[in-house]
C-alpha positions in Angstrom: -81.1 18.5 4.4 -80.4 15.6 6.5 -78.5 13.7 3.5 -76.8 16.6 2.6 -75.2 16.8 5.7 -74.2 13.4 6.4 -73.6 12.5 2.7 -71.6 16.0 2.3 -69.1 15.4 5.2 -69.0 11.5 4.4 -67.6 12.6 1.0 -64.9 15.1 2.5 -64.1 13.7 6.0 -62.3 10.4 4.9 -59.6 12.8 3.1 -59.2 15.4 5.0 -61.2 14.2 9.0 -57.5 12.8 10.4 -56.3 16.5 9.6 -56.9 17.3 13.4 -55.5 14.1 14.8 -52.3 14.8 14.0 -49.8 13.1 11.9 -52.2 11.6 9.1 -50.9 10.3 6.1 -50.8 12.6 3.1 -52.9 11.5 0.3 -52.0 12.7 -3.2 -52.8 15.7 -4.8 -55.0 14.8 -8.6 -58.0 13.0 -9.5 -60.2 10.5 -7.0 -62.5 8.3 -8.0 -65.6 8.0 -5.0 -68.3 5.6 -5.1 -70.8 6.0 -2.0 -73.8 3.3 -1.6 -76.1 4.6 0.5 -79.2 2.4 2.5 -81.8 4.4 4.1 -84.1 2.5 6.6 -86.8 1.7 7.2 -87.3 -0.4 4.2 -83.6 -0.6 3.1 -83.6 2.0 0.1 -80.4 1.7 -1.9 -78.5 4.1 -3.8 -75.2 4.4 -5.8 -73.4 7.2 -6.8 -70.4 7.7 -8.7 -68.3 11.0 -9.2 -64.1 12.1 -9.9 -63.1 14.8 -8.4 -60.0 17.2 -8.6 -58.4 18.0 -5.1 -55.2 19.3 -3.8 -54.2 20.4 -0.1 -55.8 23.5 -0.1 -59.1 22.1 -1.4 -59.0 19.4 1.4 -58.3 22.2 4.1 -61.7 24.0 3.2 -63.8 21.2 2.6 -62.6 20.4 6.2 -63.2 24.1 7.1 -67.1 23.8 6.1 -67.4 20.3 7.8 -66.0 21.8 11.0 -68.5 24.9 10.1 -71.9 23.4 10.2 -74.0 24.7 12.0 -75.5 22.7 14.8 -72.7 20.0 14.7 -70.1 18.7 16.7 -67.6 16.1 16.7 -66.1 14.3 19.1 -63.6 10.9 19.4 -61.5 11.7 16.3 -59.1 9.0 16.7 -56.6 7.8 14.8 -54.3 4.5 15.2 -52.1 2.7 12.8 -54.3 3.3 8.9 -57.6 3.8 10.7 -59.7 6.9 12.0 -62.5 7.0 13.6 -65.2 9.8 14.8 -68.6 10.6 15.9 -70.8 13.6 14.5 -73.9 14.8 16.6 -76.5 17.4 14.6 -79.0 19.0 15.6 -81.5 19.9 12.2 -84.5 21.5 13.6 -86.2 18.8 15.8 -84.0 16.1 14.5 -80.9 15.2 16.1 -78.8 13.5 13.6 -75.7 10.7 15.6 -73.4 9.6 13.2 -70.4 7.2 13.7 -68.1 6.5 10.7 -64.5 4.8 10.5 -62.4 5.3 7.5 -59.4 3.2 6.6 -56.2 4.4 4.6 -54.3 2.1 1.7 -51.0 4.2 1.9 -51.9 8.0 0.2 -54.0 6.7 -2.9 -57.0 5.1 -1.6 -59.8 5.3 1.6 -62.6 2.8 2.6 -65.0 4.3 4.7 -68.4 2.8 6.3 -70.1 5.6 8.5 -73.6 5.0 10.1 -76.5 7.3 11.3 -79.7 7.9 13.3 -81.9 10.4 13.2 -84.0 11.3 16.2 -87.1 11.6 15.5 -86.9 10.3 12.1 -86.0 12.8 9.1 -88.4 12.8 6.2 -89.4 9.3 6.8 -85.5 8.3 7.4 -84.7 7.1 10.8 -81.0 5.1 9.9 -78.3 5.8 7.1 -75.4 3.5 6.7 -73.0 4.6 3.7 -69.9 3.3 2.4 -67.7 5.0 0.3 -64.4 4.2 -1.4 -62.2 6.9 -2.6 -59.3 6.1 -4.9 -56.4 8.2 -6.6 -56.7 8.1 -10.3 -53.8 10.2 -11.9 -53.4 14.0 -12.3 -56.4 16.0 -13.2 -57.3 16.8 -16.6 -56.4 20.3 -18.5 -58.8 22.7 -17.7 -60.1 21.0 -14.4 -59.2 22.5 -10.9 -59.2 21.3 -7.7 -62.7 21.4 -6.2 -64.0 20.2 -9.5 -66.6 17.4 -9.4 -67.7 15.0 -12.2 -70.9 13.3 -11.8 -71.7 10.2 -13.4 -74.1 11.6 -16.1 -71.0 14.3 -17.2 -72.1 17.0 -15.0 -69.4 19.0 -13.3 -69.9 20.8 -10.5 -67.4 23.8 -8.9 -67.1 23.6 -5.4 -64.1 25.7 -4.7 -62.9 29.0 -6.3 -63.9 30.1 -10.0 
């Protein structure tokens, strides 16, 4: 649980997280490319992950919408100056409460570099840090047949995460 929730909104707050500051840039509608490396601590546990995924206006809008949503979460600081935003999550997962920190930068509307960090107090299934970094980068338009919300993993499966 405690990955899914900062993993889930690391993946969807870099595109769509400087939607409530106002002015953010637009980032193209089509295919991304995201690559988030993960460490865990103690004992610095890596992991990589790949994935494309199809996304329009819309789709960032409710992938937003669910962020906002969870329960047990809230978000403060949300600031955003010149290409960079930066905001603070705090969750509360049953015992745990879950501070998160992350910055994401824009490269004009095709690409985002993000590095977020988190705690977990007391620690989460052995976990008591997470820092991931995750870049995000505008391929082309998406392929016939896939629709925004569409997900590619690495190994070829897709996942729908908006409307079919």
């Amino acid at each position: 649980m405690k990955k899914i929730l900062v993993y889930g909104a690391a993946i969807v707050l870099p595109m769509g997280m400087a939607m409530a500051a106002g002015n953010p840039p637009e980032v193209k509608e089509g295919l991304w490319s995201i690559r988030t490396q993960t460490t865990d601590n103690p004992g610095g546990v890596k992991s990589d992950h790949t994935a494309t995924i199809c996304r329009n206006h819309a789709y960032d809008q409710y992938a937003m919408a669910l962020v906002n949503g969870v329960k047990g979460c809230t978000t403060s600081g949300g600031n955003y100056a010149g290409n960079e935003y930066s905001i603070e999550m705090k969750c509360t997962v049953g015992t745990t409460v879950i501070d998160s920190k992350g910055t994401t930068t824009f490269d004009g509307d095709t690409s985002t570099h993000s590095e977020t960090h988190a705690t977990y107090t007391p620690a989460m299934a052995g976990i008591s840090d997470m820092t991931l970094i995750q870049d995000q980068k505008y391929i082309g338009a998406c392929p016939a047949g896939m629709q925004p919300g569409d997900e590619t993993q690495a190994n070829g499966t897709v996942l729908h995460l908006w409307k079919h």
